[in-house]
Structures are given as structure tokens and as C-alpha cells.
N, C-alpha and C positions, 0 to 999 in steps of 0.2 A: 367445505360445505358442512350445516350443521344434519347430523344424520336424516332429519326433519326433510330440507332442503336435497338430500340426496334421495330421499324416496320419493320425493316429489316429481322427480326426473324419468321414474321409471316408466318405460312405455308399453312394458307387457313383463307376463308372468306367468310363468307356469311351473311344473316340476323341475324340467328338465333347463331350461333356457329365460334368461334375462334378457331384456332388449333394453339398454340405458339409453338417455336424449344427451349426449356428451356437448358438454358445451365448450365454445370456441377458445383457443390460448391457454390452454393445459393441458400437459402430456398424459398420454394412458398409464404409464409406468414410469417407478424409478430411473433416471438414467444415472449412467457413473457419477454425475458431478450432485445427485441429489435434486433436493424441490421439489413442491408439492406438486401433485400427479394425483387422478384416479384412483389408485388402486388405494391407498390411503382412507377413501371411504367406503369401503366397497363392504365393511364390517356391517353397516347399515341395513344390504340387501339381502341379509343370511336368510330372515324370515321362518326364525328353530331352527335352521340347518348348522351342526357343529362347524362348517367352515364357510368362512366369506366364498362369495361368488369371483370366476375368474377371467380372465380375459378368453377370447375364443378365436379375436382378430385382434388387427390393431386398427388406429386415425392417427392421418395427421395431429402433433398439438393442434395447429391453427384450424382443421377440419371440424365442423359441428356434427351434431346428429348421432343416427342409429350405431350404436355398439351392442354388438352380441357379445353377454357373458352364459359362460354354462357354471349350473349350480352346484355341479360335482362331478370327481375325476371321472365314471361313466360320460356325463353331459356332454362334459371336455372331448373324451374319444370322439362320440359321434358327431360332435357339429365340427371338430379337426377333420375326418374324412370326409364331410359334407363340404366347406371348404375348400381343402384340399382339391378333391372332384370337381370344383365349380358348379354345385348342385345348389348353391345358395346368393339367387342373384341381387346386384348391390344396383341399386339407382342412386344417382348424384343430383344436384339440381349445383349450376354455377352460375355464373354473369361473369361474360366476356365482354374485352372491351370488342369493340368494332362488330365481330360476328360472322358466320358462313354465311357467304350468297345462298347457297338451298336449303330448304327445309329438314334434312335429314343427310347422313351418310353414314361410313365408316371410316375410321382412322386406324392404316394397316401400318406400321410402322415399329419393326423392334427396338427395344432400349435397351441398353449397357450404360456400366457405371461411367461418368465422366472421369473417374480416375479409377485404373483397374486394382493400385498396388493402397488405395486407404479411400475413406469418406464413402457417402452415402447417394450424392449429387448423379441424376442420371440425363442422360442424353439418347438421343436418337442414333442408330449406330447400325448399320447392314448386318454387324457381324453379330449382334448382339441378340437376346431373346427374345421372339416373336411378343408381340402385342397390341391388342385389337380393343380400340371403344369405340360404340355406336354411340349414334348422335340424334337430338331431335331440336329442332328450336319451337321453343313453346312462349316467346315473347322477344320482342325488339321494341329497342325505348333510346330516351336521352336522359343522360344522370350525369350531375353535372359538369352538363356542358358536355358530351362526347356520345358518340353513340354508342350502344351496349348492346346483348341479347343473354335472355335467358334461356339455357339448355339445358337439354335433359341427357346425361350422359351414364354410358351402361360400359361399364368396362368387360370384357368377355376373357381378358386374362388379368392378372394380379399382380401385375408389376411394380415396385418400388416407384411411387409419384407418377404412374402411367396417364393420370386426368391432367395432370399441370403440366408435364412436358408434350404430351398429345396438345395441347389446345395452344403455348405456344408453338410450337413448329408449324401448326397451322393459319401462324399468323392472327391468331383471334386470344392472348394469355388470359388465363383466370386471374381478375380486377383482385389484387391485394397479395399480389406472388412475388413475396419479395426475393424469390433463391430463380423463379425462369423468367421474369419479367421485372418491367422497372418499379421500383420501388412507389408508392404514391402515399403520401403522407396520410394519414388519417383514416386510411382504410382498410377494414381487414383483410381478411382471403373471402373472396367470396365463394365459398364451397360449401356444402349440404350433402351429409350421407341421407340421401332422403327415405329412402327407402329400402327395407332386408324381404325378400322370402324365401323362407327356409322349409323345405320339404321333411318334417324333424318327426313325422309320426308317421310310417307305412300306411295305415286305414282312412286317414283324414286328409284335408287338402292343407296347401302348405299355407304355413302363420307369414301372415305379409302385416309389416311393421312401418308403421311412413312417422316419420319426426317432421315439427311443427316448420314454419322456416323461423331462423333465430331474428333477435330484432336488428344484429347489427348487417341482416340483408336484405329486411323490408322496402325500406324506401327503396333500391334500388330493382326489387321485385317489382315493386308496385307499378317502377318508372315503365317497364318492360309488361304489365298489364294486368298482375297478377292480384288476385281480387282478397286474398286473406282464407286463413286454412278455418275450416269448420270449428265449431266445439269438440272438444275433444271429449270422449265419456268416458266417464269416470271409471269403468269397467273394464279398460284396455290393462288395468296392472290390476289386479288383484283376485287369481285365482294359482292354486298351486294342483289342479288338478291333471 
């Protein structure tokens, strides 16, 4: 992206914390084998500060939406403990195919690696590390040809792929998962970090961050009922106060 296009992105701002609008099929970082990634333009959002802004989390490549960067090695500290704690809660927005009979639950199920001795791949596993996401459906539809719902998912621990292996096992995969579900030509991942709030100042209430939904999950929003997100003001990224 031209630095131009990379501030365009931003969805907030302030001293301490950057909220970028990550967009879908590019990884946050270098990995070994190289390619362009995130961090690459991240020289853009320095805004006078002697150093680029850094990562605080990660996304999937294929995930859209809210990424928290902090703007410097203090930043970094606190929103890492913040994190860490679970004091900084993440909303997803997805589209499954098929979908829960009820309106709401939980998904109590721990994950361990699918291979314990290499790779990244995780599965559902007894022995393996607690994890919990809560559920909401906030639409059901047909896109093409199949039924679908849109949910709203809250992960309550931080597991390695805890939303894509939770929603397959469940019988309902996130529409464009091609590592837990079947591949479907032309589609991407339908997944949305929708929303961050981060508790990041003691005296004030906490900065709650929602990213727009991308285009390549509208129509399938739309099929599910979803009416299109507000204007966005101009004022959500430009303050270093």
C-alpha cells in the first residue's frame, strides 16, 4: 500500500495505541520464506514518532479488520499485559455455512496442535488447552444456494485458530476455511475482527474500536440481513492526545 492508502486504514489514534482496518489475504509479518506483510508499511503510521508503530497482536492472513498496534516500547508493555489478562475484549463477526439451531451459546471445547512434534494446525483434543467462545446469531439467509448465518463470536480464551476450529466442530465451518473445512472456490474466509475494547486509560472508559465489514463479505452479510455499517467519521483516527 501507498503510505497514502495505509493511513487511510487507520481506525483510531492516539498516544499510546493504533487500531489499523487489516485487510483480508496479507500476513501481519515477515514470515521465513518472506512476502509482503503489514509491517512493511507500518513506517506510515509513525505520525513524528522516531519509530514505526508495532504489532500488539496478531490476525489471521486471511482474517480482516481491527489490529492493535502500540506506538511505542511502553505502549507495547501495557496493551501485552492487557492482552495477556484477557482485559481487551475481541468481537468477530463470521458466516457459517448451515448455522446453530439456537440463538446464542457457548463453545466449551479445548484445542491442542493436530501435530504435537511440528506445524501450526489445531484440533479439538480433551487433553489439550481449555477454550471458550461465545456465540450470538445475528442473521440467517441463503447465498448461493445454501443456507448460511451470520454470528457474532466472542472468544473468551486465545487459542491458536480457536473461531475456525470451534465453528467447525460444531458442525456450522467459517464459509472460506480452506485448512478446517472444504475448500469452496471463489470464496474467501468469511471472518471479521469486528471489534477491540481496550480498557488502556485508568480514569476513562474503555476505547471500543468496530472495523467496517470488508467488501468481500457484504453480499453474504447482506443475504443474512445485514443493513450496511454507518458513515464512519472522519474523527475516529486523528487525535495523538
Amino acid at each position: 500500500m501507498t503510505p497514502e492508502e495505509t493511513r487511510a486504514r487507520l481506525l483510531y489514534r492516539d498516544g499510546l495505541m493504533l487500531v489499523f482496518d487489516k485487510p483480508a489475504g496479507i500476513a501481519v509479518h515477515r514470515g521465513p520464506k518472506g512476502g509482503a506483510n503489514l509491517e512493511d508499511d507500518f513506517d506510515a503510521l509513525r505520525f513524528g514518532l522516531p519509530r514505526k508503530p508495532a504489532l500488539a497482536h496478531r490476525l489471521d492472513r486471511d482474517t480482516a479488520g481491527c489490529l492493535v498496534l502500540g506506538r511505542h516500547r511502553k505502549a507495547l508493555e501495557r496493551l501485552g499485559r492487557l492482552f495477556k489478562q484477557g482485559k481487551i475484549a475481541k468481537t468477530y463477526w463470521a458466516i457459517v455455512a448451515g448455522g446453530p439451531n439456537e440463538d446464542s451459546g457457548l463453545i466449551d471445547k479445548p484445542l491442542g496442535r493436530l501435530d504435537a512434534t511440528r506445524g501450526w494446525r489445531m484440533k479439538v483434543d480433551a487433553a489439550g488447552q481449555p477454550a471458550q467462545t461465545r456465540w450470538r446469531a445475528l442473521g440467517r439467509g441463503v447465498w448461493r444456494g445454501a443456507a448460511v448465518a451470520w454470528l457474532e463470536l466472542e472468544p473468551l480464551t486465545g487459542r491458536t485458530h480457536q473461531l475456525r476450529v470451534h465453528c467447525a466442530a460444531e458442525d456450522w465451518p467459517i464459509l472460506g476455511d480452506a485448512v478446517y473445512a472444504r475448500r469452496e472456490a471463489g470464496v474467501p474466509l468469511q471472518l471479521l475482527a469486528r471489534r477491540v475494547e481496550a480498557p488502556l486509560y485508568k480514569d476513562r472508559p474503555p476505547i471500543v474500536v468496530e472495523a467496517p465489514a470488508p467488501e468481500h463479505m457484504r453480499e453474504a452479510l447482506k443475504a443474512c440481513g445485514f443493513a450496511g455499517d454507518p458513515p464512519r467519521e472522519p474523527s475516529a483516527a486523528g487525535e495523538d492526545g
